[in-house]
C-alpha positions as CSV (number, residue, x, y, z in Angstrom):
1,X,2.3,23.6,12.9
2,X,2.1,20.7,10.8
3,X,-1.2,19.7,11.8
4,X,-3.1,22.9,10.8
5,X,-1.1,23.1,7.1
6,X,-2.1,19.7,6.5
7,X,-5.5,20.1,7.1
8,X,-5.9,23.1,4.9
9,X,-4.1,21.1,2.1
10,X,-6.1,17.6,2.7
11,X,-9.9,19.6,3.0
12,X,-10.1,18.8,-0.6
13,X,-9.8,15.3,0.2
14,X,-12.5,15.3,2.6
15,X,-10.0,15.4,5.4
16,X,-10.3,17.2,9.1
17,X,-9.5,17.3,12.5
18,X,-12.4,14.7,13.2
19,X,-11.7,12.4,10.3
20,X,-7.8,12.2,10.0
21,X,-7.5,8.4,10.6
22,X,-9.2,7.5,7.3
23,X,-6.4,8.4,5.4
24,X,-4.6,5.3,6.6
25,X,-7.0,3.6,4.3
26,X,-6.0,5.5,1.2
27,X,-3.1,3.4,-0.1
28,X,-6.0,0.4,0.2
29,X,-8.3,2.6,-1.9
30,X,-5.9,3.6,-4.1
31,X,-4.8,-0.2,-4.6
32,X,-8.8,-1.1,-5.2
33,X,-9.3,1.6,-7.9
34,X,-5.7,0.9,-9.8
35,X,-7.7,-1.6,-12.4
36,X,-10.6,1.7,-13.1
37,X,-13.0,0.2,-11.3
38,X,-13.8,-1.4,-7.9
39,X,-15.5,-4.1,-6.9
40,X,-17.6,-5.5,-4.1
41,X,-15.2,-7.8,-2.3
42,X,-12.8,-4.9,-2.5
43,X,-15.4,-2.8,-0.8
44,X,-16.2,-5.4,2.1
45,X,-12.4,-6.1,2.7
46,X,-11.7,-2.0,3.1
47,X,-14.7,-1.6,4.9
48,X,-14.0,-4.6,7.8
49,X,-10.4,-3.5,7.9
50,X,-11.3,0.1,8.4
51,X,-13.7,-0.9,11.4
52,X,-11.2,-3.3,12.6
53,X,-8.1,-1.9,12.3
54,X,-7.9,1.9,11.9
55,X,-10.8,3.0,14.3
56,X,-11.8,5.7,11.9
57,X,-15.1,6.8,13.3
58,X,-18.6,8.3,11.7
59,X,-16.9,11.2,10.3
60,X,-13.8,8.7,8.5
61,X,-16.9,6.1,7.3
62,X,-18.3,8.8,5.3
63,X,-15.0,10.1,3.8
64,X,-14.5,6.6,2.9
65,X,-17.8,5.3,1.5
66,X,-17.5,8.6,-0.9
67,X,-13.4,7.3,-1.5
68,X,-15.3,3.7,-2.1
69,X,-18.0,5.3,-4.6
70,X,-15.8,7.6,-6.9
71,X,-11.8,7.0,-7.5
72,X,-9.5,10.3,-6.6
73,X,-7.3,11.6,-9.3
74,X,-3.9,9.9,-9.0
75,X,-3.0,13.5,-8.3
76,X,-4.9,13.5,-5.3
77,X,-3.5,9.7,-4.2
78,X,-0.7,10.3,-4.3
79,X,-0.9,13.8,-2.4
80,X,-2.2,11.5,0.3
81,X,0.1,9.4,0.5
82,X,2.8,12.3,0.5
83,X,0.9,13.6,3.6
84,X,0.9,10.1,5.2
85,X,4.4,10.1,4.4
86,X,5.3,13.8,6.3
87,X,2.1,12.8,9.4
88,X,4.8,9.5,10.3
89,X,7.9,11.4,10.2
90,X,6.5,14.4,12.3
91,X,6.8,14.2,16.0
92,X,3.1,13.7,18.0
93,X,1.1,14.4,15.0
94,X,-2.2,12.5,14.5
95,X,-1.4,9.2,15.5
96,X,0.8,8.0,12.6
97,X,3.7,6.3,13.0
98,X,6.6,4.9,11.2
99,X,6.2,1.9,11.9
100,X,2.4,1.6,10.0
101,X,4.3,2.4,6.7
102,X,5.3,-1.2,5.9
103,X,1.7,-2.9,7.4
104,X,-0.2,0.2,4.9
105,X,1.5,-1.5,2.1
106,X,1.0,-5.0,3.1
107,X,-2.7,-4.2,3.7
108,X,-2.7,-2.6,0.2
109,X,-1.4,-5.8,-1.2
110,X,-3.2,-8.1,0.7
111,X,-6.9,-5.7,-1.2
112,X,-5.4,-6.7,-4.4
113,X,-4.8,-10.3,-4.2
114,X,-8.6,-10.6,-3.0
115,X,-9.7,-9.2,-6.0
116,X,-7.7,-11.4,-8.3
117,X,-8.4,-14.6,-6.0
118,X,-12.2,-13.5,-6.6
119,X,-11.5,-13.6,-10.4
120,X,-10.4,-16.9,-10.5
121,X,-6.7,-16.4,-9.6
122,X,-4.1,-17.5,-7.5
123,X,-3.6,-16.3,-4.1
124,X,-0.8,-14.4,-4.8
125,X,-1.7,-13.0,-7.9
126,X,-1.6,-9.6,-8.9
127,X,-3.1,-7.5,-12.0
128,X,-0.2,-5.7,-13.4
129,X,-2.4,-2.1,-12.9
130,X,-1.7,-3.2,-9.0
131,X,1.4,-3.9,-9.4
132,X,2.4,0.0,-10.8
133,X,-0.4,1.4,-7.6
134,X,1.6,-0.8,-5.1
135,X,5.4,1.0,-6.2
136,X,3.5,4.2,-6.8
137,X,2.6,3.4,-2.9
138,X,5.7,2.5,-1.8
139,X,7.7,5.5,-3.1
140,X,5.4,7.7,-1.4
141,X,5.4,6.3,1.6
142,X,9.6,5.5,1.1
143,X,9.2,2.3,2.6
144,X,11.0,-0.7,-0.1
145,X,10.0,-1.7,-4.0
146,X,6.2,-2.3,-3.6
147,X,7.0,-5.8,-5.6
148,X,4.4,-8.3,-4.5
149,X,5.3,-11.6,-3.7
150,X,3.7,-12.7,-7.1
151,X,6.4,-10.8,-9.4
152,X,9.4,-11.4,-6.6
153,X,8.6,-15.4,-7.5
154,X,8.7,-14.7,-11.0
155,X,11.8,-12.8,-11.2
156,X,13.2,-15.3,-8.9
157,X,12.6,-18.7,-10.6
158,X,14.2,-16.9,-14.2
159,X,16.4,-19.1,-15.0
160,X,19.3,-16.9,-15.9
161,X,21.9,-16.6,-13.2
162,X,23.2,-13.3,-11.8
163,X,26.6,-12.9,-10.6
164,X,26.8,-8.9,-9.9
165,X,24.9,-7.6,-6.7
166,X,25.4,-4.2,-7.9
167,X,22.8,-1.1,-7.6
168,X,20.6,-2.4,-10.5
169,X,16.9,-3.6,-10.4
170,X,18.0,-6.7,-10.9
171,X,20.9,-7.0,-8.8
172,X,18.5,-6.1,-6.2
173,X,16.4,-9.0,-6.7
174,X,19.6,-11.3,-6.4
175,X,20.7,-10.1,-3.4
176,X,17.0,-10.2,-2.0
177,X,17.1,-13.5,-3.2
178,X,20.1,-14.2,-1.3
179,X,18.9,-12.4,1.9
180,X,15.9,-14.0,2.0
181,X,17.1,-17.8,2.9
182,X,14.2,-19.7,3.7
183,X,11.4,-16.9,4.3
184,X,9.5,-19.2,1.6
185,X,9.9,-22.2,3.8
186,X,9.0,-20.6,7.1
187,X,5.6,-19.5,5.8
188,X,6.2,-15.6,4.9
189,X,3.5,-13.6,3.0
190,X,2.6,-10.7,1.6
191,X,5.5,-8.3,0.8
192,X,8.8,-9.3,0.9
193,X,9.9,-6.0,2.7
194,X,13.8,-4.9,0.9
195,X,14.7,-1.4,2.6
196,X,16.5,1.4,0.9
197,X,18.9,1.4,4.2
């Protein structure tokens, strides 16, 4: 059964039968430790969304206060996200589902803009060290490029013009471009989702 060989490979983590829903929150932790260290707004945004959100009980709060205190090896991260990865795609296991993939990664974005609004940044910004967690994050979890909407502006206001919408990274961000319409005008945040469909 899935279940039980996941739980043998995730006790290292701090993960069991009792605690399972914490590792929701690891692509948020794993966001909040990209720059090496992790700061206090970081810790009260996981922290409310974790007891908001992801209903991750005594047993979860204690996996995630150690998670909060001392970063995993990106080894381990991404493990976890693997595991998140295989839990959505298995029938009936543990509560995850497919369709938290995308909101994981938009939560994951939405830690690391508060950190660089709390250092005097824009809203949207992003530390490039986020930028790599959030791709490493959504490869794992297979969901779209991980770009947040801080780089997607960039690389759409260069100035030079591209005519190909071909398989490259940056025939990607034309055709997104042209996909998108008027997501800007209507108000759209966070990640601009681009699926590998």
């Amino acid at each position: 059964m899935i279940r039980d060989k996941l739980i043998q490979s995730l006790h290292h983590l701090g993960i069991n039968r009792n605690n399972f829903r914490v590792l929701k929150l690891l692509p948020l932790i794993y966001v909040a430790w990209a720059d090496g260290k992790m700061d206090g707004v970081q810790k009260e945004r996981i922290v409310a969304l974790a007891h908001d959100h992801f209903a991750i009980g005594a047993g979860g709060e204690a996996v995630l206060r150690r998670w909060l205190e001392r970063p995993l090896t990106k080894a381990q991260f991404l493990e976890g996200l693997h595991e998140i990865f295989v839990l959505a795609h298995a029938p009936d296991e543990w509560e995850f589902d497919l369709d938290e993939l995308q909101g994981l990664l938009v939560h994951a974005e939405a830690i690391a803009r508060a950190t660089a609004e709390a250092m005097g940044h824009g809203p949207t910004s992003v530390s490039p060290a986020s930028e790599r967690a959030l791709a490493d994050i959504a490869r794992a979890l297979q969901i779209d490029t991980g770009e947040s909407w801080a780089r997607l502006m960039a690389e759409l206001t260069d100035d030079e013009p591209y005519e190909d919408f071909g398989d490259d990274e940056r025939s990607r961000v034309q055709l997104t471009a042209a996909a998108r319409g008027g997501a800007e005008e209507s108000g759209a945040v966070g990640l601009f989702a681009r699926g590998r469909g």
